[in-house]
N, C-alpha and C positions, 0 to 999 in steps of 0.2 A: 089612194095608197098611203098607208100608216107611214109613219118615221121609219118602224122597226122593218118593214115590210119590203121599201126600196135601199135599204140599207147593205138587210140580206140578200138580195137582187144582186146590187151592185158586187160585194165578195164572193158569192158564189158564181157572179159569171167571170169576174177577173181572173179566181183563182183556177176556173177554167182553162182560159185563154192564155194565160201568164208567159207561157215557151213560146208560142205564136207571136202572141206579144213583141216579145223581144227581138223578134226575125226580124217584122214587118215594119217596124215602127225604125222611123232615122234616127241617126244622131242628129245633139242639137245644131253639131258642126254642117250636117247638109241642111237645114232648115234653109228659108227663103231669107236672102237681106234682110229685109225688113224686120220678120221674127226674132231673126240673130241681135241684132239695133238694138229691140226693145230687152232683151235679155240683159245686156250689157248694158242698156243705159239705168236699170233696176239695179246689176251689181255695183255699178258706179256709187248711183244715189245710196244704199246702203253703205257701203262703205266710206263715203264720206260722210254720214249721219255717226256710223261710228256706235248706235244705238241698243244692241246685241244681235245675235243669232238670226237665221234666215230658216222658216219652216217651208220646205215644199211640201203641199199638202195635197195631197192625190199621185203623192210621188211615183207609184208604179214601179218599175223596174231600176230608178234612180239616176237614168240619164242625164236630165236635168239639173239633178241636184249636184252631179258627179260634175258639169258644164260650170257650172256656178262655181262649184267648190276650187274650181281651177281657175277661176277668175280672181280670187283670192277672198269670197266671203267664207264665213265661216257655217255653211249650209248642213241640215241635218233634212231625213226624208220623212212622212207622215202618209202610211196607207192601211186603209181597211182590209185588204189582201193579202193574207201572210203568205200566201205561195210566189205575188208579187214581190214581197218585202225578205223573202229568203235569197230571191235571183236579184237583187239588189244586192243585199251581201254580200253574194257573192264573186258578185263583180267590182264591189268597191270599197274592199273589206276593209278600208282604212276610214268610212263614214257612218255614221250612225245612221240607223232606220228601226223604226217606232210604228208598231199596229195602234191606229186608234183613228178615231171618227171628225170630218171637221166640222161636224155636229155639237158634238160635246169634247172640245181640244183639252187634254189633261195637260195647260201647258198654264205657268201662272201670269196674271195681270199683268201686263206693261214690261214684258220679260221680252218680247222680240223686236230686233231692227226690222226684221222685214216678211212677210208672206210670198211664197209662190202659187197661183191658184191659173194653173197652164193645165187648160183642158179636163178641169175635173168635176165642175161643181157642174154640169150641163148635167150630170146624172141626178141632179136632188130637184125634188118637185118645187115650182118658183114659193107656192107657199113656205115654204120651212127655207128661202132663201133669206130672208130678214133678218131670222134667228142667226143662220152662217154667219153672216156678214158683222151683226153685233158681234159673235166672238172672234172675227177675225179684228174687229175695234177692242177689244177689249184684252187679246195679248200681248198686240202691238204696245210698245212704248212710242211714247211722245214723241215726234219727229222721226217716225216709222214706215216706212214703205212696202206698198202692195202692188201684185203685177198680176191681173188676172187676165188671162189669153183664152180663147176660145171661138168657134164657128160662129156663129148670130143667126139669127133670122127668128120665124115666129112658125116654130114646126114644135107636133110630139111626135120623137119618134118611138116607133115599137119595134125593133129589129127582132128577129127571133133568129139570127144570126152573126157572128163578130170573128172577125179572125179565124174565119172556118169551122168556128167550132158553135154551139146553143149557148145563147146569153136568154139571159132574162131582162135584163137592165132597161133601161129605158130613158130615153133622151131629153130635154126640153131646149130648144132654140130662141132664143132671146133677144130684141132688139139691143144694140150697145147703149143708146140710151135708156131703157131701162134698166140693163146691169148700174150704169153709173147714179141714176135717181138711188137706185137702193143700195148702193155705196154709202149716197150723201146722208139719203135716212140715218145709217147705220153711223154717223158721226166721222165720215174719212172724205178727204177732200178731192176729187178728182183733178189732176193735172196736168192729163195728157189722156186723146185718144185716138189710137191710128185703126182704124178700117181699110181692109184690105179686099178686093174683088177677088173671085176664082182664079188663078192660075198657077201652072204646074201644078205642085202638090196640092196646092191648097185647093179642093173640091166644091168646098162652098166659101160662100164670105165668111170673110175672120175679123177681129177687133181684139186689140189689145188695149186694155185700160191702165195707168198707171194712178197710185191716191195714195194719200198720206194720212198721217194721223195726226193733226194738230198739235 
């Protein structure tokens, strides 16, 4: 599957789903302990880095970002989905949200304190992860911080179903050590990783990574 190919995937089934979306999906205030932790120990690190701005990147409906932004970082949202990125608005019309790809980030060098990458990059096929990861190294500034959360394991999936509604999209499942080897590739340092087994909400195993930028 091309760049352009799972890209378009990805937008056309989000902007699908988007109302559904929004139903189904918790706040980040019901998240598991654990998830909530790692959020807060991200906005922490940010904020005492001091370093600029926070992108959530596959922000979706801008919960998270909206989670953050009340934590006291100064967080803006980043999604491929303008029917996403309209129900963001609309719900938190006092925060920025930006269509664009974290493919190709229209964001400049060494310009951000920090990334949020919570549940989104499982839709890009592992080859074209390398690339990600370099530019998520490369808007970071220097003593910069990244949080990338996600399920793990070592599945493709092909759902032809999300939220009730036809997706096209498509999954990849990933061991946590290899999310973090192509971290280090990518020039960020990892420094923290919690893996978490199935329970309550969480369906499958999850792993949060936290890394820096040197």
């Amino acid at each position: 599957m091309t760049e352009t190919d799972y890209l378009a995937a990805v937008r056309e089934s989000y902007d699908t789903v988007a109302a559904t979306y929004v139903e189904r999906v918790p706040e980040p205030s019901a998240l598991d302990p654990l998830s909530r932790g790692m959020l807060a120990v991200f906005a922490e690190s940010v904020r005492r880095a001091g370093t600029g701005p926070v992108a959530d990147v596959g922000c979706g409906p801008g919960k998270v970002t909206a989670h953050l932004a009340a934590s006291g970082v100064d967080a803006f949202g980043v999604d491929l989905s303008s029917r996403m990125l309209s129900l963001a608005r609309r719900a938190h019309p006092h925060l920025r949200f930006v269509q664009g790809s974290m493919t190709a980030l229209g964001i400049g060098g060494g310009t951000l304190g920090g990334i949020l990458a919570w549940y989104s990059t499982h839709h890009t096929p592992p080859a074209h992860l390398p690339a990600v990861f370099a530019g998520f190294h490369r808007v970071l500034a220097p003593g910069g911080h990244l949080l990338w959360g996600c399920y793990i394991g070592e599945e493709h999936l092909r759902p032809v179903q999300g939220y009730g509604h036809p997706v096209s999209y498509q999954s990849y499942l990933l061991p946590a050590e290899r999310v973090a080897e192509l971290l280090g590739r990518a020039g960020l340092v990892v420094t923290a990783t919690l893996v978490q087994e199935p329970e309550g909400r969480l369906t499958r195993r999850h792993a949060c990574i936290l890394a820096r930028k040197p």
